[in-house]
C-alpha positions as CSV (number, residue, x, y, z in Angstrom):
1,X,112.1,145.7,126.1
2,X,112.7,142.0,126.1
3,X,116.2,140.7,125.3
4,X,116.0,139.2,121.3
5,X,116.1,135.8,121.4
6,X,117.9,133.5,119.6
7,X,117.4,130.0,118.2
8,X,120.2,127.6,118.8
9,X,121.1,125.7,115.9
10,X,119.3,122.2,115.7
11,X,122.0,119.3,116.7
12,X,122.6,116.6,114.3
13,X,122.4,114.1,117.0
14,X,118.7,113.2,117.0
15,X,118.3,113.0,113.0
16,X,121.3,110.2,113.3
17,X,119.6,108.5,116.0
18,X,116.4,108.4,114.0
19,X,118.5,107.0,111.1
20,X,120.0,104.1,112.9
21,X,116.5,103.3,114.3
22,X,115.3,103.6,110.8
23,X,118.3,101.7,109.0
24,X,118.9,99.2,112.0
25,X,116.2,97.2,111.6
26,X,116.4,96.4,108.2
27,X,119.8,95.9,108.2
28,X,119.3,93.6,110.9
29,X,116.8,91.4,109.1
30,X,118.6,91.2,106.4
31,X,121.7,90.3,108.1
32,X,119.7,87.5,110.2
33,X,118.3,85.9,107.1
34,X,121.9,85.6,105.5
35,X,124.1,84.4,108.9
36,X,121.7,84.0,111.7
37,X,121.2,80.1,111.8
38,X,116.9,79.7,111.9
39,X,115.6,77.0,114.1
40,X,113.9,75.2,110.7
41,X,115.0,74.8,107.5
42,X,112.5,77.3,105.7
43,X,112.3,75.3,102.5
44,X,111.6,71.3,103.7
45,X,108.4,71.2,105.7
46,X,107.7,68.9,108.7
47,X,104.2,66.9,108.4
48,X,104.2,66.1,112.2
49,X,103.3,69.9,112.4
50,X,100.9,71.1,110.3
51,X,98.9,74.5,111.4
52,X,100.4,74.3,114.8
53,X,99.6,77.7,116.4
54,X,102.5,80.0,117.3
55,X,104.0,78.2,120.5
56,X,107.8,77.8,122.4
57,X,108.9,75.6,119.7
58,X,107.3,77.4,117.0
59,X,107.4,80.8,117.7
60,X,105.2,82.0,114.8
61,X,103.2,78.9,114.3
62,X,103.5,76.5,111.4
63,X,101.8,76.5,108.1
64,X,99.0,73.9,106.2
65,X,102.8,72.3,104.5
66,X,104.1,72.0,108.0
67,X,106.5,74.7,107.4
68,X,107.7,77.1,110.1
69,X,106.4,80.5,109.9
70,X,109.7,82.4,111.9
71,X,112.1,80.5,109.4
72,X,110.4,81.2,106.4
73,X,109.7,85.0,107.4
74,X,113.3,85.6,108.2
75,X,114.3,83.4,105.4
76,X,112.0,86.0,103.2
77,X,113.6,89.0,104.1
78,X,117.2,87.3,101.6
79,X,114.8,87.4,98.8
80,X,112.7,90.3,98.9
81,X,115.0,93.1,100.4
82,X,117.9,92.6,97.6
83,X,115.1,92.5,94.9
84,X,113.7,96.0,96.8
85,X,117.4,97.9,96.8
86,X,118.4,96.2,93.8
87,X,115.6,97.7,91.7
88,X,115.7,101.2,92.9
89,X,119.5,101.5,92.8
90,X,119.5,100.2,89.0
91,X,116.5,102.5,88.5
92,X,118.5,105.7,90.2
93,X,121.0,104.9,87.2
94,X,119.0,104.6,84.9
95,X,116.7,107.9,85.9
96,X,118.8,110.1,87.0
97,X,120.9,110.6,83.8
98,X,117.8,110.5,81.4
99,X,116.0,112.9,83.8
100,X,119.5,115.6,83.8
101,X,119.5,115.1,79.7
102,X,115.4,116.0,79.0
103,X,116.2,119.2,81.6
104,X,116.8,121.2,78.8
105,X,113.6,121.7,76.5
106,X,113.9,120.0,73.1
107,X,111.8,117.9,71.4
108,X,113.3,115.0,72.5
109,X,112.9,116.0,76.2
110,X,109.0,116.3,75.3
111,X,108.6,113.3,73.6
112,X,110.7,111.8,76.5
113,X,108.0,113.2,79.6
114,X,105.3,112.0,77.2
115,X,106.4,108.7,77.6
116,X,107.0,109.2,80.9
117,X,103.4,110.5,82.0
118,X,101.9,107.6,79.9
119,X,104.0,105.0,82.2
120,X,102.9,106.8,85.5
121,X,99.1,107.0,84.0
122,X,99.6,102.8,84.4
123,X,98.2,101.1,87.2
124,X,101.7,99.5,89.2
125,X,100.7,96.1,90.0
126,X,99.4,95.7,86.5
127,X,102.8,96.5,84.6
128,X,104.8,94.6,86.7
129,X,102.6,91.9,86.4
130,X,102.4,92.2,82.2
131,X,106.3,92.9,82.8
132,X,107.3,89.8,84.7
133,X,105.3,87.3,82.9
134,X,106.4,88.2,79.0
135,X,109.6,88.5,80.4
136,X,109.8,84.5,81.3
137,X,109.0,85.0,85.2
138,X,112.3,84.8,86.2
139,X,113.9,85.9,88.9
140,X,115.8,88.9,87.6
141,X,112.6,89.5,85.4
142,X,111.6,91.4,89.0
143,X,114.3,93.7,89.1
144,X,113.5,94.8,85.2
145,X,109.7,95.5,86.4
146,X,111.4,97.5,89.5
147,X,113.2,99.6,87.2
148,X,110.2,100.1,84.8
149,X,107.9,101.4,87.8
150,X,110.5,103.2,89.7
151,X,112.7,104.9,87.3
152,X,109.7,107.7,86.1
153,X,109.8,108.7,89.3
154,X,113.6,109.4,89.3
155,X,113.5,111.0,86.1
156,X,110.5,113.2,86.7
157,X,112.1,114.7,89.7
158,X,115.3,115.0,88.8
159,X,114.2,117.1,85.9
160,X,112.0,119.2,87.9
161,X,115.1,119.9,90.3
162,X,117.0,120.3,87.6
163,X,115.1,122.9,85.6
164,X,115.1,124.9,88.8
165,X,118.9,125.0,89.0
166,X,119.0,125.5,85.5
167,X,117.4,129.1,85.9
168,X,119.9,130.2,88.5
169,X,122.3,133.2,87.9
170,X,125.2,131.3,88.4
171,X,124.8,128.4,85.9
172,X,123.4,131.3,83.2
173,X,126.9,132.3,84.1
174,X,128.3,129.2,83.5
175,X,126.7,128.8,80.2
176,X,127.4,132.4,79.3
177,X,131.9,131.7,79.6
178,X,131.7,128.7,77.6
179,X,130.6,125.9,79.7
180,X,129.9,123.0,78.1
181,X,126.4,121.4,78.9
182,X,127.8,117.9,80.5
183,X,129.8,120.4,83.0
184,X,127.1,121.8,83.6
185,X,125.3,119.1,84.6
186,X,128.0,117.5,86.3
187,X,129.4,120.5,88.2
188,X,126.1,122.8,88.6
189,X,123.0,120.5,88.6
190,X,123.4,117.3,89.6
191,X,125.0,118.2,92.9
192,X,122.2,120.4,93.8
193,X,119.9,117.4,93.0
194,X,121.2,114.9,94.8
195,X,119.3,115.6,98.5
196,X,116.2,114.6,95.9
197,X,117.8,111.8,95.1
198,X,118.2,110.4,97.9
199,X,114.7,110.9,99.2
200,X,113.8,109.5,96.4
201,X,116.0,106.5,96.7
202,X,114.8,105.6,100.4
203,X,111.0,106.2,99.1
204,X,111.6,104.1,96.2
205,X,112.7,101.2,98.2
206,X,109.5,101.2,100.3
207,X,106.8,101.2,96.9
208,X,109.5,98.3,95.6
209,X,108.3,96.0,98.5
210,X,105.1,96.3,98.0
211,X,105.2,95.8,94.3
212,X,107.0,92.9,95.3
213,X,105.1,91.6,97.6
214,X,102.4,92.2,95.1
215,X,103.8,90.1,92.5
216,X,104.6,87.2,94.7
217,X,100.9,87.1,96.5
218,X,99.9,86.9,92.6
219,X,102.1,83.5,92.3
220,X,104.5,85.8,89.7
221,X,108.0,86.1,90.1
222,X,109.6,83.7,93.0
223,X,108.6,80.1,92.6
224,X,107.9,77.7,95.6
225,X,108.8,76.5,98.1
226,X,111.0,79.7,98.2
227,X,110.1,81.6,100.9
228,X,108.5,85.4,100.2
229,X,106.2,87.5,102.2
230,X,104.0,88.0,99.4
231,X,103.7,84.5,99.2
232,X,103.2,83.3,102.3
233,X,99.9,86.1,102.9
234,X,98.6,84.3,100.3
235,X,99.0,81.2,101.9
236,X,97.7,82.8,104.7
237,X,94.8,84.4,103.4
238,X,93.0,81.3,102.7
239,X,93.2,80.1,106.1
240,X,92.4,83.1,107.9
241,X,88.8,81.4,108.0
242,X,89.7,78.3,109.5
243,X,91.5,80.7,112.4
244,X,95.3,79.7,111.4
245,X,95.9,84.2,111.8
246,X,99.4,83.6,112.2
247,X,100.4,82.4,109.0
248,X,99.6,85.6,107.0
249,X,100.1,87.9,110.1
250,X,103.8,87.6,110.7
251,X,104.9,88.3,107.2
252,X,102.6,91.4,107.3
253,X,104.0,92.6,110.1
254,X,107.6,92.3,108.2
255,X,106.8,94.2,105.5
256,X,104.5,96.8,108.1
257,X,108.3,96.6,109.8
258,X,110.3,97.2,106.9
259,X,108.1,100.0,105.2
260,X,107.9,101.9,108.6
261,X,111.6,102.0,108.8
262,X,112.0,102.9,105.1
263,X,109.7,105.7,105.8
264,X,111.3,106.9,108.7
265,X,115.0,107.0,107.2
266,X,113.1,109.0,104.1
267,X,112.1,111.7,106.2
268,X,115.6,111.8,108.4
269,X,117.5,112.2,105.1
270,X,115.0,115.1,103.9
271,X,116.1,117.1,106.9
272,X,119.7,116.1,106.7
273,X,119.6,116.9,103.5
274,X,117.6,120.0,103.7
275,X,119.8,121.5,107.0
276,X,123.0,121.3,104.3
């Protein structure tokens, strides 16, 4: 009879190296485009070299306004990543507490998924975009079409989560001694809730750029010269023809980058979450 074998426990150690090579990367471009100092000042453009091809003193190339494509890139990453976490964390506020209150069937929890479901039915790109521009196309008008896009998520799955716990024995319990409901919540649900959360949040976070970057390849949002990676593919794109590829390549590969590493730190924080 063969011995029983027995599964050693999985070791922590690989899910935090996947989260550093998730989380480094961004941090790092972010940090670069705040302190590192760029070779070119992203926002004044030289007219000695307009469309120069990706060379040692231009390392991504230079666009039709003579401005360096590695600044601007970098430069990019100041606006666009706040505007990303800045969104999804004021949409996590937002959603989570609306999505513990409708948990509990009422009318008002109905009429409140209603609402919710018609949001979701919504193409993304257009909202924002009807967002953003009846807001006055500012710059914080971004973060309020982040929050409109992002939030339903939060809510939807925090409710579903909830409702789940909601049925246990233990929070029937609860309820049955005299709990009130906000204990409830606070004590019962919302820390059972919270590894959805923050899958959530890390998800979030990736669909933000790309609304983003959305927005600003649509001319909405950020105004020029101010550098964004939606902007500058749309620069790009209408060059591509005339074989200037780097211009809209390089802040592709950014956001390719970024989204990647969001992804990746997503799925570590499932299992770390999950292995609790």
């Amino acid at each position: 009879m063969l011995p029983e074998s027995h599964e050693a426990p999985k070791s922590p150690r690989g899910d935090y190296i996947r989260l550093a090579l998730g989380l480094g990367p961004i941090i790092g471009l972010f940090l670069a485009s705040v302190f590192a100092p760029l070779p070119y000042a992203p926002t004044t453009p030289d007219t000695s070299v307009i469309s120069v091809a990706p060379n040692g003193s231009h390392w991504f190339g230079t666009d039709a306004n003579g401005f360096d494509v590695f600044s601007r890139t970098i430069e990019a990453a100041r606006i666009d990543l706040p505007l990303a976490f800045g969104g999804v964390l004021l949409a996590m506020v937002i959603g989570v507490p609306i999505g513990l209150a409708v948990s509990k069937e009422s009318w008002l929890s109905n009429i409140v998924m209603r609402g919710v479901d018609a949001l979701q039915s919504l193409p993304l790109l257009i909202v924002t975009v009807a967002v953003v521009a009846l807001a006055g196309d500012h710059f914080y008008d971004v973060i309020l079409a982040m929050v409109l896009v992002i939030a339903p998520g939060f809510i939807r799955l925090v409710r579903a989560g909830a409702v789940v716990i909601r049925s246990k024995r233990y929070v029937e319990a609860a309820t049955a001694t005299g709990s009130s409901e906000a204990r409830i919540l606070r004590v019962h649900v919302l820390p059972n809730v919270l590894n959805l959360v923050l899958t959530q949040l890390t998800l979030g976070v990736g669909l933000a750029i790309v609304v983003i970057a959305g927005l600003n390849f649509l001319g909405v949002g950020v105004d020029p010269p101010t550098p964004t990676w939606g902007g500058m593919i749309f620069d790009g794109a209408g060059v591509i023809n005339q074989g200037q590829w780097w211009v809209a390549l390089f802040p592709s590969l950014a956001i390719l980058v970024v989204i990647s590493c969001v992804n990746l730190t997503a799925r570590v924080v499932e299992d770390l979450t999950q292995a609790r």
